[in-house]
NUDREN-143850 format. One record per residue (C-alpha): residue in one letter; x, y, z. Coordinates in Angstrom, 2 decimals, decimal comma, padded with zeros to 5 digits. Layout:
N
<zaba><residu>A</residu><c1>X</c1><c2>Y</c2><c3>Z</c3></zaba>
...
***
This chain:
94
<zaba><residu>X</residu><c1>000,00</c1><c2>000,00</c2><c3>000,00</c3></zaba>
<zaba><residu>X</residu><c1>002,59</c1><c2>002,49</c2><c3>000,49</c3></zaba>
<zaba><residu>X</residu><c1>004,14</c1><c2>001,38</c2><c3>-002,36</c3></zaba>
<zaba><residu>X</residu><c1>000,74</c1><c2>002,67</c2><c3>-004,46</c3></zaba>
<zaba><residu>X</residu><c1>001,03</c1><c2>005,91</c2><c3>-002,26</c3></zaba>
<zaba><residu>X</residu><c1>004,46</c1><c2>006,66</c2><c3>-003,03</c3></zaba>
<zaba><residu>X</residu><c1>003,68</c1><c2>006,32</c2><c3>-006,83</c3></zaba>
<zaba><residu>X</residu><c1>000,47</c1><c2>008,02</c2><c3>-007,00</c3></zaba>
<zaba><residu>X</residu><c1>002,91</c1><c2>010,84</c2><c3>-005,51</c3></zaba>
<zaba><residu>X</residu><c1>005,08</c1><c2>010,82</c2><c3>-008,02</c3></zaba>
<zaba><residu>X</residu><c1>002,42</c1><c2>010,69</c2><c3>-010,42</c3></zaba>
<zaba><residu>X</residu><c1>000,98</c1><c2>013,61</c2><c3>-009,23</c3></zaba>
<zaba><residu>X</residu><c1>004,73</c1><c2>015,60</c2><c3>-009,21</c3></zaba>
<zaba><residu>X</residu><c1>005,04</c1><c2>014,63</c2><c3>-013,05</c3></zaba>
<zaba><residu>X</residu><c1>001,68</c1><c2>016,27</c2><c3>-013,34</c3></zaba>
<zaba><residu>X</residu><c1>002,29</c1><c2>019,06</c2><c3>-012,04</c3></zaba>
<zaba><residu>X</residu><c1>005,94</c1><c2>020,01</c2><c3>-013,59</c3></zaba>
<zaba><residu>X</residu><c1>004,48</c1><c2>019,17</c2><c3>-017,21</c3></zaba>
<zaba><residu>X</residu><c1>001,53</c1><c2>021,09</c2><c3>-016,62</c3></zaba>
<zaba><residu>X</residu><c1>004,26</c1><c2>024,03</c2><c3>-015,29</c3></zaba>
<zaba><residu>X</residu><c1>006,15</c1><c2>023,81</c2><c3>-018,09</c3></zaba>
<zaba><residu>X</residu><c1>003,88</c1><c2>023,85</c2><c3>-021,17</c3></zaba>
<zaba><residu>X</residu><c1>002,19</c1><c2>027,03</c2><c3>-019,18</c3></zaba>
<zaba><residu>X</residu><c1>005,95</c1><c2>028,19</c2><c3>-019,55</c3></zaba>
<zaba><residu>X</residu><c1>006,27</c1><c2>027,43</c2><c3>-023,01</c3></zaba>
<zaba><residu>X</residu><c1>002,88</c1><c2>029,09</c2><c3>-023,93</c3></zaba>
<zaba><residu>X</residu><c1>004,37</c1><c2>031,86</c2><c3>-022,14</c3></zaba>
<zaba><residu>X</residu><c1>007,65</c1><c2>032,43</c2><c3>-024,32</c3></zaba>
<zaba><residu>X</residu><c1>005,98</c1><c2>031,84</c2><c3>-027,33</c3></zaba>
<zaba><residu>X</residu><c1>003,92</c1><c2>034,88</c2><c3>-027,40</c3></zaba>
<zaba><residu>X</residu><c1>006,96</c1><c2>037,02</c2><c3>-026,95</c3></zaba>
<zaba><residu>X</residu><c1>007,81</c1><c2>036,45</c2><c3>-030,70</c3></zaba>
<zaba><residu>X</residu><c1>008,58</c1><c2>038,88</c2><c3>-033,84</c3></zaba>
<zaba><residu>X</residu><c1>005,11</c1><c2>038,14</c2><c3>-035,45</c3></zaba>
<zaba><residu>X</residu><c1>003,29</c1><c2>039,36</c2><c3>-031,86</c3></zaba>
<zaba><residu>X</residu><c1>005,55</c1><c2>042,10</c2><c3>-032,06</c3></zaba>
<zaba><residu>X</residu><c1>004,82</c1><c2>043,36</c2><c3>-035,08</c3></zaba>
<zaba><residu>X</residu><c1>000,87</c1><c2>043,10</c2><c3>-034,26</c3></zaba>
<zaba><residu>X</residu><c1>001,60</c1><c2>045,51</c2><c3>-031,26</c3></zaba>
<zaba><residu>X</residu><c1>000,58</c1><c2>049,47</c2><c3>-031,85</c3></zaba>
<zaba><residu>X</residu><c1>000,89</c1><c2>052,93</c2><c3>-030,52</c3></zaba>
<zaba><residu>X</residu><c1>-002,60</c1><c2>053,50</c2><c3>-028,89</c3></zaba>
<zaba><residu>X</residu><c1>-003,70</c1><c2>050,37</c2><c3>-028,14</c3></zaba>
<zaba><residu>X</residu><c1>-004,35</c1><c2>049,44</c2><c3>-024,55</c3></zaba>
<zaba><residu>X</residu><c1>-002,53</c1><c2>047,48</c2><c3>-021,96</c3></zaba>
<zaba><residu>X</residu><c1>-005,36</c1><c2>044,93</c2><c3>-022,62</c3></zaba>
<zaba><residu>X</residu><c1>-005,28</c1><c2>044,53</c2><c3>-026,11</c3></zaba>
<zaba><residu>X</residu><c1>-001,42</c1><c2>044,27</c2><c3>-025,79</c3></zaba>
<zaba><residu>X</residu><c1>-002,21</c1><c2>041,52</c2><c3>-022,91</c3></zaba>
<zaba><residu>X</residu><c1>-004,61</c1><c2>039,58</c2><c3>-025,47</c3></zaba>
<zaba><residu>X</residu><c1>-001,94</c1><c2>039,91</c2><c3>-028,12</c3></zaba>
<zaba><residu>X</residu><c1>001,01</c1><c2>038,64</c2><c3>-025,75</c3></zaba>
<zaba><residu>X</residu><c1>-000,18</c1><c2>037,38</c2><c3>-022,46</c3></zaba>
<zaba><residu>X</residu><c1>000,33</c1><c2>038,53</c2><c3>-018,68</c3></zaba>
<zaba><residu>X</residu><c1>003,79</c1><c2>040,67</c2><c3>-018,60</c3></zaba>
<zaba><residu>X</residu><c1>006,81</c1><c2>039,47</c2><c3>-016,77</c3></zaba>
<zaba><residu>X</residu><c1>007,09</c1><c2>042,83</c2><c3>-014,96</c3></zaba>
<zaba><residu>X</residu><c1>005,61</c1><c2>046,27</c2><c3>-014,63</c3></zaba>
<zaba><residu>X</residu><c1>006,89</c1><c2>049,25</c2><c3>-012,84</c3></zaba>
<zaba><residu>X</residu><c1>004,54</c1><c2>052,98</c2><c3>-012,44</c3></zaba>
<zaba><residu>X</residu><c1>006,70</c1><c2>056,31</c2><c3>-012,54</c3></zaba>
<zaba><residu>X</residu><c1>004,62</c1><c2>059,42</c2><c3>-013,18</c3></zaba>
<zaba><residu>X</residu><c1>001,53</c1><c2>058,18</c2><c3>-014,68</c3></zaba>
<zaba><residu>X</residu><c1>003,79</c1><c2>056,04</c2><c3>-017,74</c3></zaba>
<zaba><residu>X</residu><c1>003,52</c1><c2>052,12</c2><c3>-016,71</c3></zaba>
<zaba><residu>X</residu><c1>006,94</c1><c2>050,51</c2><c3>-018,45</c3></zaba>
<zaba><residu>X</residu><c1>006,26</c1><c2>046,96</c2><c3>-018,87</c3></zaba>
<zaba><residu>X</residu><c1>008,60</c1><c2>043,98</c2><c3>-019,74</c3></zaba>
<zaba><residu>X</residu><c1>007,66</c1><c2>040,52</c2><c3>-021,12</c3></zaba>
<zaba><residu>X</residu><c1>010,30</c1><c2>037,79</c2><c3>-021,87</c3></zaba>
<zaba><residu>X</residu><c1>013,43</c1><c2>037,29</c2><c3>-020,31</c3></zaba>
<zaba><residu>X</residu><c1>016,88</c1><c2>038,41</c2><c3>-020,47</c3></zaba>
<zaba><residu>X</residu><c1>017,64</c1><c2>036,57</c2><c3>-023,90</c3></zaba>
<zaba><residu>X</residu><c1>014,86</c1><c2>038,17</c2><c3>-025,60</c3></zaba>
<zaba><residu>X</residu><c1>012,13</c1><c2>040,79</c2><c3>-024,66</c3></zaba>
<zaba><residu>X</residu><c1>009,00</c1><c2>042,95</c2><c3>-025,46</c3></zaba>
<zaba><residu>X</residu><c1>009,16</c1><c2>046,29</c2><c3>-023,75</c3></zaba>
<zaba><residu>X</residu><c1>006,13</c1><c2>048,72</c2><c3>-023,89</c3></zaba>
<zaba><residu>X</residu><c1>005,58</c1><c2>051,82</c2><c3>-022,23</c3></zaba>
<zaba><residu>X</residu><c1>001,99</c1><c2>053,38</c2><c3>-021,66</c3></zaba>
<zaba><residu>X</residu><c1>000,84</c1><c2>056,44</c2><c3>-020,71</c3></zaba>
<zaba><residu>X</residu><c1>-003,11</c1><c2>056,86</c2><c3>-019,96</c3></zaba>
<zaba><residu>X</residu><c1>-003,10</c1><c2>053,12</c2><c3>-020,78</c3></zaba>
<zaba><residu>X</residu><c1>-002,28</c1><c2>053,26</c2><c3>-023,78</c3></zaba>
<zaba><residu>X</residu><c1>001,12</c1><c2>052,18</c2><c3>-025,84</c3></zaba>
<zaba><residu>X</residu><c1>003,29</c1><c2>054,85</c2><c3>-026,08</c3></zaba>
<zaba><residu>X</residu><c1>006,80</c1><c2>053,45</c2><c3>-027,03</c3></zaba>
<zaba><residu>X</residu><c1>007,61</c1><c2>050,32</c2><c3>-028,41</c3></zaba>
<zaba><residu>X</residu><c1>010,59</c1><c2>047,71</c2><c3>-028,33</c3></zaba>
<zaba><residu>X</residu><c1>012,02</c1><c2>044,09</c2><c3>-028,91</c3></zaba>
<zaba><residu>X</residu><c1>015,20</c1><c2>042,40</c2><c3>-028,08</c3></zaba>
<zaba><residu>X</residu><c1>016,23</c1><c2>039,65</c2><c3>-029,87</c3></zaba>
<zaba><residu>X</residu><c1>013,02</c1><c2>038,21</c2><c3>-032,16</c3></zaba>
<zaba><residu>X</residu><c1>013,04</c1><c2>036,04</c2><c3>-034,25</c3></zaba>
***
């Protein structure tokens, strides 16, 4: 019985970590040249957001929300100002 226990666990781990990494995946796939290029001054956070998912980071200075998504190897940055795209950037799309 604990042997059933102890592999149900496991089970349950492998689960988990796939599920975790094909949310992952999803997740660095919309930071890609083609979603770039679908991004535009004046749209809103949320359209970017439907267009490219939840961003990695935001930070608030004076009204202009910068916001990052991707990693260090490659990168979407946006800046908005009444939430709405201001300034646009990539890093490394392909």
């Amino acid at each position: 019985m604990a042997f059933i226990h102890s592999l149900l666990r496991v089970l349950i781990l492998c689960t988990a970590m796939l599920g975790a990494v094909a949310f992952l995946s999803a997740c660095g796939n919309s930071v890609s040249l083609e979603n770039y290029q679908r991004l535009k001054v004046g749209q809103t956070f949320d359209e970017v957001k439907q267009i490219i998912g939840e961003p990695s980071r935001c930070d608030e200075t004076l009204g202009v929300r910068n916001c990052v998504w991707g990693n260090t190897e490659r990168s979407i940055r946006v800046n908005f100002a009444l939430d709405k795209v201001l300034l646009l950037s990539a890093d490394n799309l392909k």
